[in-house]
Rosetta silent file (secondary structure, phi, psi, omega in degrees, C-alpha in Angstrom):
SEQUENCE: XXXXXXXXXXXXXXXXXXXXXXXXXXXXXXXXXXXXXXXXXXXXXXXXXXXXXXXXXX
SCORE:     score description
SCORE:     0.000 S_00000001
   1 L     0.000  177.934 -174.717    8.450   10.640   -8.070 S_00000001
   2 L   -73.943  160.544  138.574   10.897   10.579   -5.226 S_00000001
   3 H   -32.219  -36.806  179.634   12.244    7.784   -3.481 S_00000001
   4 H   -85.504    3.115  179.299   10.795    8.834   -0.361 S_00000001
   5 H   -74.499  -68.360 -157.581    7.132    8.482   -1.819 S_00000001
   6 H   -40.721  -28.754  156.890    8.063    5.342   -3.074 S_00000001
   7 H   -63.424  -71.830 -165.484    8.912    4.521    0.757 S_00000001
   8 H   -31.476  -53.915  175.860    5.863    5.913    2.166 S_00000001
   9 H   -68.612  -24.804  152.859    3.486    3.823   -0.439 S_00000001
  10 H   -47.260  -50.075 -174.639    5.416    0.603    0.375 S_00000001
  11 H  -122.386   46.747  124.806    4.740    0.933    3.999 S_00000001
  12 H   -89.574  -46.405 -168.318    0.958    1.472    4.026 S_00000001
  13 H   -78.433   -7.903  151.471    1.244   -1.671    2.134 S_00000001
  14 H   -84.703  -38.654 -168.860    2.947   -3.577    4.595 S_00000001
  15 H   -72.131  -51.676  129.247    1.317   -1.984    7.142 S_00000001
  16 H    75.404 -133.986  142.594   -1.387   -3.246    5.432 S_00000001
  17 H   -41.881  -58.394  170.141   -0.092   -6.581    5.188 S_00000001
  18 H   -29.230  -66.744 -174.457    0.282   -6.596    9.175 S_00000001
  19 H   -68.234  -37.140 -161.476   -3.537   -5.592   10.078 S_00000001
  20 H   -63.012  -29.117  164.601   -4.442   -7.751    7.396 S_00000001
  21 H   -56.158  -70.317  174.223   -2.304  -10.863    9.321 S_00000001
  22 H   -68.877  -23.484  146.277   -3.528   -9.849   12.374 S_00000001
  23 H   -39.421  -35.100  178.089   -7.350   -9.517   11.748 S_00000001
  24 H   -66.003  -50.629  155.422   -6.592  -12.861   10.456 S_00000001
  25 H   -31.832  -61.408 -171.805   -5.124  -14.090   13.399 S_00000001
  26 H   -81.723  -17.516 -174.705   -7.601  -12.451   15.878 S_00000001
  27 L    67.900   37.958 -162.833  -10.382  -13.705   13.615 S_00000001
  28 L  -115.650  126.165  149.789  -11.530   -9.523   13.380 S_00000001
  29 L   -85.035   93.305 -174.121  -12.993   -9.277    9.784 S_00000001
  30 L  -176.649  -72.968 -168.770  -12.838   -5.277    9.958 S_00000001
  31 H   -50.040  -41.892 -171.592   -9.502   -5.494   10.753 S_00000001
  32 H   -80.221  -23.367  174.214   -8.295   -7.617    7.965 S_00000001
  33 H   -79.814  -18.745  174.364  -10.411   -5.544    4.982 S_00000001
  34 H   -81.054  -26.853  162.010   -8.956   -2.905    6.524 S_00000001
  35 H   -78.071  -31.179  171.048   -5.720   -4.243    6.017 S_00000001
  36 H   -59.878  -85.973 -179.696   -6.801   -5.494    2.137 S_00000001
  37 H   -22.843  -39.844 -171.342   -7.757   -1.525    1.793 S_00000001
  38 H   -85.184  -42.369  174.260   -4.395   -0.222    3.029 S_00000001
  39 H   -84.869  -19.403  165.578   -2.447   -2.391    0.285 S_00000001
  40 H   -93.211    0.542  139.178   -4.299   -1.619   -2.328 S_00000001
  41 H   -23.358  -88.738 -140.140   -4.045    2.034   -1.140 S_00000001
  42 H   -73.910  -16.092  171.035   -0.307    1.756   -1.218 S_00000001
  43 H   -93.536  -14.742  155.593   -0.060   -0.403   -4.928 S_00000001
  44 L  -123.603   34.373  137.944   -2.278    2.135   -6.455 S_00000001
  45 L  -103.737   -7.063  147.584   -0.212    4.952   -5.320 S_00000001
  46 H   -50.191  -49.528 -171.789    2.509    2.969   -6.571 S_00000001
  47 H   -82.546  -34.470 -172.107    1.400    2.523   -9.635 S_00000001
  48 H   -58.447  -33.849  168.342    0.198    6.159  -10.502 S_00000001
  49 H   -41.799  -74.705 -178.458    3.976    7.371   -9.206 S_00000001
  50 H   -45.677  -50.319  174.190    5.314    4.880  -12.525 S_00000001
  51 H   -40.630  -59.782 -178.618    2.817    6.664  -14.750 S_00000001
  52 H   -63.130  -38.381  154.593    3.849    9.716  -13.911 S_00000001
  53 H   -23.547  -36.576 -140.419    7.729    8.302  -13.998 S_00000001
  54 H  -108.098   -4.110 -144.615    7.301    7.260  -17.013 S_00000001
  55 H  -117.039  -58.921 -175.142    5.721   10.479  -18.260 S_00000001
  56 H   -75.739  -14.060  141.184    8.819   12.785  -16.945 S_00000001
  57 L   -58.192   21.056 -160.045   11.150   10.965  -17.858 S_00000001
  58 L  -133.298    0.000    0.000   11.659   11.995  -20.827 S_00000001
C-alpha cells in the first residue's frame, strides 16, 4: 500500500493513544475504550496493508 495509508493508519492510532490518555486523565471510561478501539483500528489496518505488501510484492 502507499505511504500515505500507512500515515493515515498511524494517526488513528495515536489519535487513539490521545483519547485513550485523556479518558484516563478525565477519569471518562467511554472515552478511553474509545481510544483502545481507535488503535486497534489503526494496527489492524496496519497489519492487513503488510499482507497485502507482502502479497504484491512480488
Amino acid at each position: 500500500m502507499g505511504i500515505g495509508d500507512d500515515m493515515k493508519h498511524k494517526a488513528e492510532e495515536l489519535k487513539g493513544k490521545a483519547k485513550e490518555g485523556v479518558g484516563k486523565a478525565t477519569d471518562d471510561k467511554s472515552l478511553e475504550s474509545e481510544g483502545h478501539m481507535d488503535q486497534a483500528k489503526g494496527k489492524g489496518k496496519q497489519a492487513v496493508d503488510d499482507v497485502k505488501d507482502a502479497f504484491t510484492d512480488k
